[in-house]
C-alpha positions as CSV (number, residue, x, y, z in Angstrom):
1,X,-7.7,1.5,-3.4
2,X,-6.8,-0.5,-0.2
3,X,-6.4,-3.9,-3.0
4,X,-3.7,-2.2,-4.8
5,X,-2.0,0.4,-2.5
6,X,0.8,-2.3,-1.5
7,X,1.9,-2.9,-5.4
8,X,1.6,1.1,-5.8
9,X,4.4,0.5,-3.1
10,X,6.4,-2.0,-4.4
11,X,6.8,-0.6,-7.7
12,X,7.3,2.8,-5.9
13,X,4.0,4.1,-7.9
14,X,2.4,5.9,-4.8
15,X,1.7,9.5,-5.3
16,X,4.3,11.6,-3.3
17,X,5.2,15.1,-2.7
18,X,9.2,14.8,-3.0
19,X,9.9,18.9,-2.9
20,X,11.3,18.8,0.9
21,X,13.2,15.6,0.5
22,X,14.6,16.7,-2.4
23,X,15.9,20.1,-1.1
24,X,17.3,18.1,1.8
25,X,21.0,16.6,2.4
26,X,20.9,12.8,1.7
27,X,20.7,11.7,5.8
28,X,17.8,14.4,6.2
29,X,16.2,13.1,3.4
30,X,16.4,9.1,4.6
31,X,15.6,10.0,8.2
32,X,12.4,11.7,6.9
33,X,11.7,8.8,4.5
34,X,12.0,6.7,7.8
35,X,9.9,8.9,9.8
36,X,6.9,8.6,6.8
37,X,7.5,4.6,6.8
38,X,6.4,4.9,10.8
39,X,3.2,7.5,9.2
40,X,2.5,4.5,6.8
41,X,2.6,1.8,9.1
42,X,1.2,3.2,12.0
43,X,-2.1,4.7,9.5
44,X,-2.6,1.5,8.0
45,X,-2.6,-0.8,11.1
46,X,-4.6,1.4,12.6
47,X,-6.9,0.7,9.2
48,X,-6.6,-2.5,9.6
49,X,-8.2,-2.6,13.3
50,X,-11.0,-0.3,12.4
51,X,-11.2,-2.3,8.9
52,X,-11.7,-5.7,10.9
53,X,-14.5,-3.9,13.6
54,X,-16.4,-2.5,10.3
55,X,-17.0,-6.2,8.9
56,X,-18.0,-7.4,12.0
57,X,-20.4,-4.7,12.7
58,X,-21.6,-5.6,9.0
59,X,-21.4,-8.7,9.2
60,X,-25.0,-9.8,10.2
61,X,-26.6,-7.5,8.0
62,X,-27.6,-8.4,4.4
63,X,-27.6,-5.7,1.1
64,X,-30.9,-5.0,-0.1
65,X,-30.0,-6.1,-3.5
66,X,-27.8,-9.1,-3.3
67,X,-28.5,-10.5,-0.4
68,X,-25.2,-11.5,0.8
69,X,-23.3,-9.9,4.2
70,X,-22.3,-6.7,4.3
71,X,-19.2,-7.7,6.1
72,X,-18.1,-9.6,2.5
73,X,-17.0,-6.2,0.6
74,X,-15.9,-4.5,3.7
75,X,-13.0,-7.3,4.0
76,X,-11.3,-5.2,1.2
77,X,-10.3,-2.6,4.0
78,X,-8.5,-5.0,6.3
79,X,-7.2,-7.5,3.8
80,X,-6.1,-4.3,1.7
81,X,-4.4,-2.8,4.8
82,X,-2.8,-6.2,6.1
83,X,-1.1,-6.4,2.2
84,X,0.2,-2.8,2.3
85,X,1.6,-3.9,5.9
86,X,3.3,-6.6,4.3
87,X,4.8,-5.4,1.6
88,X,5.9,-2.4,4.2
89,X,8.0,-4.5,5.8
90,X,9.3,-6.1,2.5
91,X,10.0,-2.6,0.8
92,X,10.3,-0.4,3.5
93,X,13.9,-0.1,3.4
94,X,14.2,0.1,-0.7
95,X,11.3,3.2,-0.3
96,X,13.9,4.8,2.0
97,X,16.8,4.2,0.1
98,X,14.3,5.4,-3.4
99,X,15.7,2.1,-5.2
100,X,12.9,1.5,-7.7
101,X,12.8,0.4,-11.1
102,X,10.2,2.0,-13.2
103,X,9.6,0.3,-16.2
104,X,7.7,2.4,-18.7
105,X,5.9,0.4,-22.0
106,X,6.0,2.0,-25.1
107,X,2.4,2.8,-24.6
108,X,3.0,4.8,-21.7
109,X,5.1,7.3,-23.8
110,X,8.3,6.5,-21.8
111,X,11.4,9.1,-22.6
């Protein structure tokens, strides 16, 4: 989930609730688009610190069946997080402005 949350972004794939911005006037609607970039980033740094403290309090411990650190699969959270962070700060102003390009196969039933 953390892996693939920034390209959910990107390609403006993230599960929203868009009732209240939609009901909104077009200013209303970008300043509270704004407001949830700031939610976002401010969630997912946040992640990203707590991410980094979970592998190093895994870190010297091994899994009972691989043997390997438990810090090595925990680095999904932080690396996941830092992504979405980046591609935050590439996106974040085509998420406000909703200018996304949704390309649907022929598999996915697309009208």
């Amino acid at each position: 989930a953390f892996s693939g949350a920034g390209l959910a972004l990107r390609e403006g794939r993230l599960v929203a609730i868009t009732t209240v911005p939609d009901l909104l006037p077009d200013r209303l609607a970008q300043l509270l688009r704004w407001c949830i970039v700031f939610v976002m980033f401010g969630f997912m740094a946040t992640m990203l610190w707590l991410g980094i403290q979970f592998v190093e309090f895994g870190w010297n411990k091994e899994t009972m069946s691989t043997g390997i650190s438990r810090g090595i699969p925990y680095l999904a959270i932080p690396i996941g997080c830092a992504l979405f962070l980046i591609h935050l700060a590439l996106f974040a102003k085509r998420f406000v402005a909703q200018e996304f390009e949704l390309e649907l196969d022929a598999d996915e039933g697309g009208v």
